[in-house]
C-alpha angles and dihedrals in degrees: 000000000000094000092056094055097051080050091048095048091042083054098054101040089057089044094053081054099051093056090039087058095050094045092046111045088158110118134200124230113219112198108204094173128331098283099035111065133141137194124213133168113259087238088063089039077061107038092047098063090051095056086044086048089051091040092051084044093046088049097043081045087065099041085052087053104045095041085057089051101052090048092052086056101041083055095046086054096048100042086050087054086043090057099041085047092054084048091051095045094047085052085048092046090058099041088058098045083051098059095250094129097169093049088039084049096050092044102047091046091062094045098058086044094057088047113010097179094072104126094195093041087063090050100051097040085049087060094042096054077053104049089049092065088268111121087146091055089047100049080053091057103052096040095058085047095045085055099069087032116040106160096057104124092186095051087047086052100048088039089055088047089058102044116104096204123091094208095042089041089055097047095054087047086055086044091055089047090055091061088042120015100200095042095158091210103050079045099055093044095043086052093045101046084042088059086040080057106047094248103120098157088056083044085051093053089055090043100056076051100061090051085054086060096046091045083048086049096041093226103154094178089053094044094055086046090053096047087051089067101034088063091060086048092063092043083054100040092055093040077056101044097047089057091065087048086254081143101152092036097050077050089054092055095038089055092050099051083049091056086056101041104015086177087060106118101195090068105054093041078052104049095046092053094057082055096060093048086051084048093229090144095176094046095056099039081050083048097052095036094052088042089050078055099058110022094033085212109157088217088078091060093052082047098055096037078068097052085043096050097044087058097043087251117127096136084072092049095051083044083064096039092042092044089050092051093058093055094050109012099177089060106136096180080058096049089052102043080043093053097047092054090054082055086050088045091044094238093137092162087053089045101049087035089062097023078054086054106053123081112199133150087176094088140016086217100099087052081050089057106031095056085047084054087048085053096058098047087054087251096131090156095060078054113053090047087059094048089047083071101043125101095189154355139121125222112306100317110128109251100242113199132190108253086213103049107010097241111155139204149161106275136004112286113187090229119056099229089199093058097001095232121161119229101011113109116101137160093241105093084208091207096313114111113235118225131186123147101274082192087074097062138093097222085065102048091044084058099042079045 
């Protein structure tokens, strides 16, 4: 049918010029130069351009048309690389997943050849070459891919977690934090190389910037999490700072930290501290006392007996420990404490009248002291029936013990080294037994002697 038409209209149109051309005998002379010159009639002048104007269609027609041509096959080509790539990628995935690094490696590599601008196959291969034991190969990866994508955060990120290089690895972490100022994961790397690096007052920056993420993202439970160690941070950052005999600067943040968490023990122990090696004795006994006030922790007493003793002044001290008897009078951390300044005053018959009169199964520490007072009244028999029920102690040193897993030790620590908790170590045994090996004490050999 097709075919036909074309004939019919092929027919007409000769035939319009045929009786055109008999109509119109008139002919045009064309003058190319002076001696070249050519006469038609005006019917073949028109006909003429519009066989040159079919002929140019017909042409164009066929560039249209292979140029058609070449691009369906171009895309057959590409979506058939497309979909062996995805193949490919898919075997890669799984070897990877299955442990087989090299194979994972091979397979991902020609998957990305045959379609580079697979965003996931560059990941994947990234963690492969990784995985394989070639962080080099997969920096290389990931920068090719960031430069012609700088703004990916996750490819920065995977890119800083396979350099090698501390310094490289933490300017990529500041350059993620340009594109996005509270990253969590540059944060938390930049802290924790910062506190690698002895640096705890940069570590405490990151960290108040952490807090600033989880209160955009309104994550309570990841913004209490957060304080709690930033609070350590501070601790950290003052100790820190006091060994360099930074000692103004380790109170300004102490002072700070207590602003935000006034209950927080390691402060105040701190602060008075800085006090004392500033050897501003009144300051620091006005710091633990008013501290003993709020918090009701027993550390600040053994802080201050020491304040008290150093100045000849125990009546001061057993004004404290008596004062402090009349506002909670079962007490038994008091009694104790109590009960271990009469020993370092000498006042034995004080110390067994008020250790007699405590009844605790918190803590071994009143048998502790109680066979120590027997000692000194020559009654090492007393002595040795109470050490043959005790499980721990040393000298006189309170048994301090983590109120959240129980670890124990000599002495109070601001940082728990069992759950690494920070704040949680008290006298009171709250229910949970103290051990430690009593064999080991002098106490003890002095009894067995």
């Amino acid at each position: 049918m097709h075919t036909r038409i074309v004939l019919l209209f092929i027919i007409i149109i000769m035939s319009a010029f045929f009786y055109l051309h008999t109509l119109n005998p008139v002919e045009v002379k064309f003058i190319i130069t002076d001696e070249w010159t050519f006469e038609l009639p005006v019917t073949v002048v028109l006909f003429a351009g519009f066989v040159a104007g079919v002929v140019v269609m017909a042409i164009n027609s066929l560039f249209v048309d292979a140029k058609r041509l070449i691009r369906d096959v171009r895309e057959r080509r590409r979506v058939k690389a497309v979909e062996q790539a995805e193949r490919l990628h898919r075997e890669g995935v799984d070897l990877l997943f299955r442990g087989k690094y090299d194979k994972a490696v091979d397979t991902l590599k020609r998957s990305l050849e045959m379609n580079p601008s697979n965003r996931a196959t560059t990941v994947y291969l990234a963690e492969a070459y990784l995985k394989a034991g070639m962080p080099e190969k997969a920096s290389s990866l990931l920068e090719e891919y960031l430069s012609r994508n700088p703004s990916d955060v996750e490819m920065l990120v995977r890119l800083s977690e396979a350099v090698v290089s501390g310094e490289r690895k933490e300017k990529l972490l500041r350059e993620i934090l340009s594109i996005d100022d509270v990253n969590p994961h540059a944060l938390k790397k930049l802290r924790d190389m910062k506190l690698e690096d002895g640096e705890p007052e940069s570590a405490l920056a990151y960290e108040k910037k952490l807090i600033e993420y989880c209160e955009r993202q309104a994550n309570r439970e990841c913004v209490q999490k957060q304080r709690e160690r930033l609070k350590g941070l501070y601790y950290q950052t003052a100790q820190k700072l006091i060994e360099e005999g930074k000692l103004h600067r380790a109170m300004e943040l102490l002072k700070e930290g207590i602003k935000q968490d006034e209950g927080f023990v390691p402060f105040h122990v701190l602060l008075g501290e800085c006090y004392l090696r500033l050897e501003d004795t009144e300051e620091a006994r006005r710091v633990w006392q008013s501290a003993f006030e709020k918090t009701g922790n027993t550390v600040f007493l053994i802080k201050l007996e020491d304040i008290y003793m150093a100045e000849s002044n125990p009546d001061g001290m057993l004004a404290i420990y008596r004062g402090a008897l009349e506002k909670a009078p079962a007490n038994v951390s008091l009694k104790l404490l109590l009960s271990r300044f009469y020993l370092r005053l000498e006042m034995v018959d004080d110390a067994i009248a008020e250790l007699e009169s405590i009844e605790t199964e918190d803590t071994p520490y009143r048998d502790i002291l109680l066979a120590e007072a027997y000692l000194r009244r020559n009654q090492p028999d007393r002595a040795v029936s109470l050490f043959e029920s005790l499980i721990a102690g040393d000298e006189l040193i309170p048994i301090f013990i983590c109120t959240h897993c129980g670890h124990t030790r000599r002495g109070w620590t601001a940082r728990c080294s069992a759950c690494e908790r920070w704040n949680t170590f008290r006298l009171e045994g709250y229910g949970k037994k103290a051990t430690l090996d009593i064999t080991e004490t002098s106490i003890y050999k002095r009894v067995i002697q």
